[in-house]
KOLVO-365275 format. One line per 4 residues: number of its first residue (from 1); their letters; for each residue x, y, z of N, C-alpha, C. Coordinates in nm, 2 decimals, padded with zeros to 4 digits, always signed. Layout:
// KOLVO-365275
NUM	a	X:Y:Z:X:Y:Z:X:Y:Z; ...
***
This chain:
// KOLVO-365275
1	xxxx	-00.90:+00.50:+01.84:-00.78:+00.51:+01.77:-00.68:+00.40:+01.81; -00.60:+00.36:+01.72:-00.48:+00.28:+01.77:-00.56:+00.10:+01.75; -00.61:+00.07:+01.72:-00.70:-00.03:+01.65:-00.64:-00.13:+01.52; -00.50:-00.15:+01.56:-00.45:-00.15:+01.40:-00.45:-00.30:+01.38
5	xxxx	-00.51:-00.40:+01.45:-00.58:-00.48:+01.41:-00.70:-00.49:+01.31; -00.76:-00.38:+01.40:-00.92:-00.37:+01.30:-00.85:-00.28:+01.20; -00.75:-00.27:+01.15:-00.74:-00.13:+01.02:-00.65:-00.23:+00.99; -00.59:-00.31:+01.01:-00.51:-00.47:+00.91:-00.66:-00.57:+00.83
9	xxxx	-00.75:-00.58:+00.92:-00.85:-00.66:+00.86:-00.94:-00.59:+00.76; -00.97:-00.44:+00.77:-01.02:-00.37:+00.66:-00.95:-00.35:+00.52; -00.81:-00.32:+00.59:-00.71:-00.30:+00.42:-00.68:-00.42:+00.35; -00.66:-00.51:+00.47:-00.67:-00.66:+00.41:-00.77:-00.67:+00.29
13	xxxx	-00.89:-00.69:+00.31:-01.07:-00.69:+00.23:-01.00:-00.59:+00.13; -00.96:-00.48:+00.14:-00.94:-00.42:+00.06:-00.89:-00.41:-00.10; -00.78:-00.49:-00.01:-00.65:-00.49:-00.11:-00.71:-00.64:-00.19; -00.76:-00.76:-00.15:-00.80:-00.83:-00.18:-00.95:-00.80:-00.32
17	xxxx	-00.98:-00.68:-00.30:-01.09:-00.63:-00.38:-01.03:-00.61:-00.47; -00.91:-00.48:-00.45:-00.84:-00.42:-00.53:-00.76:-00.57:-00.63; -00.70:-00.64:-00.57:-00.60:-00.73:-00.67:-00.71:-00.81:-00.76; -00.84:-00.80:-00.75:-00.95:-00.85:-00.80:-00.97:-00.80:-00.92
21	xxxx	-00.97:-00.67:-00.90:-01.07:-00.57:-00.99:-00.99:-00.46:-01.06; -00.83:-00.51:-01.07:-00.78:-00.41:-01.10:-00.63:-00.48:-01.19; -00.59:-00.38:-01.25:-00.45:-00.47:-01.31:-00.34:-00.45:-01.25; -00.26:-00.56:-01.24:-00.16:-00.53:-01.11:-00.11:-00.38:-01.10
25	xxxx	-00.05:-00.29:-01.21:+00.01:-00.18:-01.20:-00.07:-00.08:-01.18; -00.19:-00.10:-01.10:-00.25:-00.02:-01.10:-00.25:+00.08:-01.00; -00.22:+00.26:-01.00:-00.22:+00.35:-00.88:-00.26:+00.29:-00.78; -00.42:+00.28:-00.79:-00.49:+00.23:-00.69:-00.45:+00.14:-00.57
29	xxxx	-00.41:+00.02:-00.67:-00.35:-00.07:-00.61:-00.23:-00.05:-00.48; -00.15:+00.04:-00.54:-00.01:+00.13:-00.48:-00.09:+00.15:-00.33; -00.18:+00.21:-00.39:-00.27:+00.30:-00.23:-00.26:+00.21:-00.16; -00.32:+00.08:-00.15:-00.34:+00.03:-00.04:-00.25:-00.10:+00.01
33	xxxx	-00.12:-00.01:-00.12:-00.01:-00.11:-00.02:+00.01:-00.04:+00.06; +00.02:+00.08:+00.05:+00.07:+00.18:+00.11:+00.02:+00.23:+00.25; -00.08:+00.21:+00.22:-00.22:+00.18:+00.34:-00.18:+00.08:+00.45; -00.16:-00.01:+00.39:-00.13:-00.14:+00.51:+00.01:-00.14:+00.52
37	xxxx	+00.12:-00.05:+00.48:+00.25:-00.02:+00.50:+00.23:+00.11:+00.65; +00.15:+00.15:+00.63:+00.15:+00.30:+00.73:+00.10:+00.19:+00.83; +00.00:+00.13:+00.82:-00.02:+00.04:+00.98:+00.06:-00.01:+01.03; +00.16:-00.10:+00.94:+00.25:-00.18:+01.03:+00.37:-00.07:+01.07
41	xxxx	+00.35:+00.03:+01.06:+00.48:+00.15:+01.07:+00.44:+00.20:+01.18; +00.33:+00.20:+01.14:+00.25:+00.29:+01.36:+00.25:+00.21:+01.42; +00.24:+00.07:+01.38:+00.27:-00.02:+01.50:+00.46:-00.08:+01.53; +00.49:+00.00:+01.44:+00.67:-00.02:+01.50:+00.72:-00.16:+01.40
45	xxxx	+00.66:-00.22:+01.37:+00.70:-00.34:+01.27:+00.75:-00.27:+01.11; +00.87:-00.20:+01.14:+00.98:-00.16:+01.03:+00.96:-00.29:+00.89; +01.03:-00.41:+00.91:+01.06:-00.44:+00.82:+00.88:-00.48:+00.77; +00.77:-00.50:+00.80:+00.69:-00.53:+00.71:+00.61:-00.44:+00.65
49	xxxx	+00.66:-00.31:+00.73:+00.60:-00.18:+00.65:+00.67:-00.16:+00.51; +00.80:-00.19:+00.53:+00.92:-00.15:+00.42:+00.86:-00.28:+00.34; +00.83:-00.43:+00.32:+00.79:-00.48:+00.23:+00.72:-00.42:+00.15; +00.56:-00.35:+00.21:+00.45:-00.29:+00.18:+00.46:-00.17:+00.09
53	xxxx	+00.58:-00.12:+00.15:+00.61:+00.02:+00.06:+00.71:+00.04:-00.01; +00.78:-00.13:-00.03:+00.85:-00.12:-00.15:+00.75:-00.18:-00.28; +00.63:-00.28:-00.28:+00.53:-00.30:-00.35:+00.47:-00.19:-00.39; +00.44:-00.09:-00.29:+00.38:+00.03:-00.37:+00.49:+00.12:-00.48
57	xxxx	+00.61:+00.12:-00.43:+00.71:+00.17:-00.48:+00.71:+00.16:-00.61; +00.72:+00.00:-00.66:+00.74:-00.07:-00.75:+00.65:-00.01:-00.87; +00.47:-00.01:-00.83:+00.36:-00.02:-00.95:+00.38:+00.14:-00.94; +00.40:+00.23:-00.85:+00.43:+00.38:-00.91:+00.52:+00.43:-00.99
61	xxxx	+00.62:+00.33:-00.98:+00.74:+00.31:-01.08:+00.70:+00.27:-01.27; +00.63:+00.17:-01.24:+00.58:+00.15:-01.34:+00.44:+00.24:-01.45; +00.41:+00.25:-01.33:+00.20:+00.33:-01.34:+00.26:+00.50:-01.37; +00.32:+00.55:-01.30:+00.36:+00.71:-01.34:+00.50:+00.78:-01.36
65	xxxx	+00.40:+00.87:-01.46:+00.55:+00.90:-01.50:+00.65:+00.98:-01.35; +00.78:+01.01:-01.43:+00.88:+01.00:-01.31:+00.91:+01.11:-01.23; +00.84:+01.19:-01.28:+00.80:+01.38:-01.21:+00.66:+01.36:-01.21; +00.57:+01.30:-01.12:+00.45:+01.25:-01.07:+00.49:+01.33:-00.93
69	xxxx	+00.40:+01.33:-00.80:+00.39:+01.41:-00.71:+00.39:+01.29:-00.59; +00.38:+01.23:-00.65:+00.38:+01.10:-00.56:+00.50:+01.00:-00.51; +00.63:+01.10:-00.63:+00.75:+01.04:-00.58:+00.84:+01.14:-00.50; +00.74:+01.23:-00.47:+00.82:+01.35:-00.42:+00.83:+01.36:-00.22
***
């Protein structure tokens, strides 16, 4: 545990799949901003988590409706 190196290089591949294979507004996509937002948060790096999870913010904004469970 605590590896968030190795869990930056996985979400990285990830997210790179995801912006591949998916259209930008896509949930999915959200996830794994969100994903590499929680890493840089456990690692104390505030403002690049908050980049991370204002991108996810954004396509759930757009992608669901606005009583979704995901804004809650």
């Amino acid at each position: 545990m605590g590896d968030y190196s190795k869990a930056l290089e996985f979400y990285d591949e990830a997210l790179i799949i995801d912006e591949k294979a998916l259209l930008p507004n896509h949930p999915d996509l959200a996830i794994s901003y969100n994903n590499i937002g929680q890493v840089y948060n456990n690692m104390g790096d505030y403002l690049k988590a908050l980049v991370f999870y204002e991108k996810a913010h954004k396509i759930k904004e757009k992608a669901l409706p606005p009583n979704h469970p995901a804004f809650a």
